[in-house]
C-alpha positions as CSV (number, residue, x, y, z in Angstrom):
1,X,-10.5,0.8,34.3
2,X,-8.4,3.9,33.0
3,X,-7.6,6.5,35.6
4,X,-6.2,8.9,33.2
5,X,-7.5,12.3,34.9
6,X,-4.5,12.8,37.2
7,X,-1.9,11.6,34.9
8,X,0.4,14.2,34.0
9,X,2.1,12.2,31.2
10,X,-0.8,11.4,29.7
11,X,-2.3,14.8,29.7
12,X,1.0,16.4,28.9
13,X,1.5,13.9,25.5
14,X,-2.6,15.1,24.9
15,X,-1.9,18.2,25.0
16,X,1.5,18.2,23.3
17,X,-0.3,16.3,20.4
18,X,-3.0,19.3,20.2
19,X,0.1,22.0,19.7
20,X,1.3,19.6,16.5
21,X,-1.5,19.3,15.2
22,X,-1.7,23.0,15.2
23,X,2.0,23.9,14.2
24,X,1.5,21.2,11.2
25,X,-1.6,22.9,10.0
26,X,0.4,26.1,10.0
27,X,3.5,24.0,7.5
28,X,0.7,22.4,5.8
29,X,-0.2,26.5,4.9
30,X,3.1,27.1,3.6
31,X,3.8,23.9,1.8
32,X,6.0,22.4,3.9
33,X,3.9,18.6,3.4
34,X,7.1,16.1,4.3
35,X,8.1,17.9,7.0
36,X,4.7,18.6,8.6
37,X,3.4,14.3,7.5
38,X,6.8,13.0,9.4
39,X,6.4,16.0,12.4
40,X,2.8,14.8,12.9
41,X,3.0,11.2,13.0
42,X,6.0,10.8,15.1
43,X,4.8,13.3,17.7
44,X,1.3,12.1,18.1
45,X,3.2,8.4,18.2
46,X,4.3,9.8,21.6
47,X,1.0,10.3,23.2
48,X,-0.8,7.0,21.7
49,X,2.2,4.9,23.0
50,X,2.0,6.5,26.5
51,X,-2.0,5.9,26.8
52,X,-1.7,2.5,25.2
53,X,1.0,1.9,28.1
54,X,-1.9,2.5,30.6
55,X,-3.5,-0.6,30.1
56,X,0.0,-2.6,29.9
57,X,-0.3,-6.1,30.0
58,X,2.4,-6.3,32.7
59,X,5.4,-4.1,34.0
60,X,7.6,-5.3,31.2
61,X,4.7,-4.4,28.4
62,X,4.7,-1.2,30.1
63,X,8.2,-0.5,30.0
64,X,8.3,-1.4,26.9
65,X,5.3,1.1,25.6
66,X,7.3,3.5,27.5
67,X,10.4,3.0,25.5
68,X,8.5,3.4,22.1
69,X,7.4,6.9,22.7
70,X,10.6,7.5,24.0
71,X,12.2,6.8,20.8
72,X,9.7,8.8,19.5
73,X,10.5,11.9,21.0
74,X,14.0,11.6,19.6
75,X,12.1,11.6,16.1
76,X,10.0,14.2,16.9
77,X,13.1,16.5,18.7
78,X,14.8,16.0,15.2
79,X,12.1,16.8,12.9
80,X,11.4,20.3,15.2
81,X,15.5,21.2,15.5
82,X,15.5,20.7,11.4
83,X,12.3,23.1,11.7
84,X,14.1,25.6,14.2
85,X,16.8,25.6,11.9
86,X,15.7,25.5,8.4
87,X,15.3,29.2,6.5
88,X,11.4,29.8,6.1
89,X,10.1,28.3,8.7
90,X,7.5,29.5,11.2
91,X,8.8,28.0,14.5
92,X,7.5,28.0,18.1
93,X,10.2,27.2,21.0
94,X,7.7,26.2,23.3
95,X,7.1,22.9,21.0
96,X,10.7,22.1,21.9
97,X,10.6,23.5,25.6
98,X,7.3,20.8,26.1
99,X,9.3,18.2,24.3
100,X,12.1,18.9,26.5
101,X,10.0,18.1,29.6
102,X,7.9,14.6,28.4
103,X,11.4,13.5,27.4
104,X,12.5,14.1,31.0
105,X,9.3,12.6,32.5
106,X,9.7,9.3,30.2
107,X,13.1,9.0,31.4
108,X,11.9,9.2,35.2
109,X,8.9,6.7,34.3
110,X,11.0,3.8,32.6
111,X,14.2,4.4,35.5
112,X,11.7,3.8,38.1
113,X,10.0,1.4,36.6
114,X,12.7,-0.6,36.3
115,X,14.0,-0.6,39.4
């Protein structure tokens, strides 16, 4: 059984997802179609790879999920800095700010779980 209520990774990836989806509607608007298809499917990777690491077939599955969306938020930090710094391009900081903090709450999950 899933106890994902109290889990703030979990909920922070969710929620993370839901501000994408937003921001890529809002490229999608102005044409920006790579950027936003890339953006979309390597920040939502984060999320699924953290809920599918819930229900981890054993401590090394789960570290191993973990990794995955940790790579993925090294995607997902590039395709937002080329969106921070390209001309034209409506961009909110908190993205990266939220980014900032599931990238230092994977880190803390995979170290401890490994030890």
């Amino acid at each position: 059984m899933r106890n994902d209520k109290d889990n703030i990774i979990v909920n922070k990836t969710i929620e993370f997802s839901i501000a994408i989806i937003k921001y890529c509607g809002l490229l999608e608007q102005h044409r920006r179609f790579v950027i936003s298809k890339q953006l979309l499917r390597s920040a939502t990777s984060i999320g699924a790879n953290v809920f599918e690491a819930q229900n981890a077939e054993s401590k090394a599955d789960f570290i191993h999920k973990m990794k995955i969306a940790a790579k993925e938020t090294s995607e997902t930090l590039y395709w937002l800095i080329l969106c921070e710094r390209s001309e034209g391009y409506f961009f909110d900081t908190k993205l990266k700010e939220d980014l900032e903090e599931i990238i230092r709450i994977l880190s803390k999950i995979i170290s401890s779980s490994k030890a």
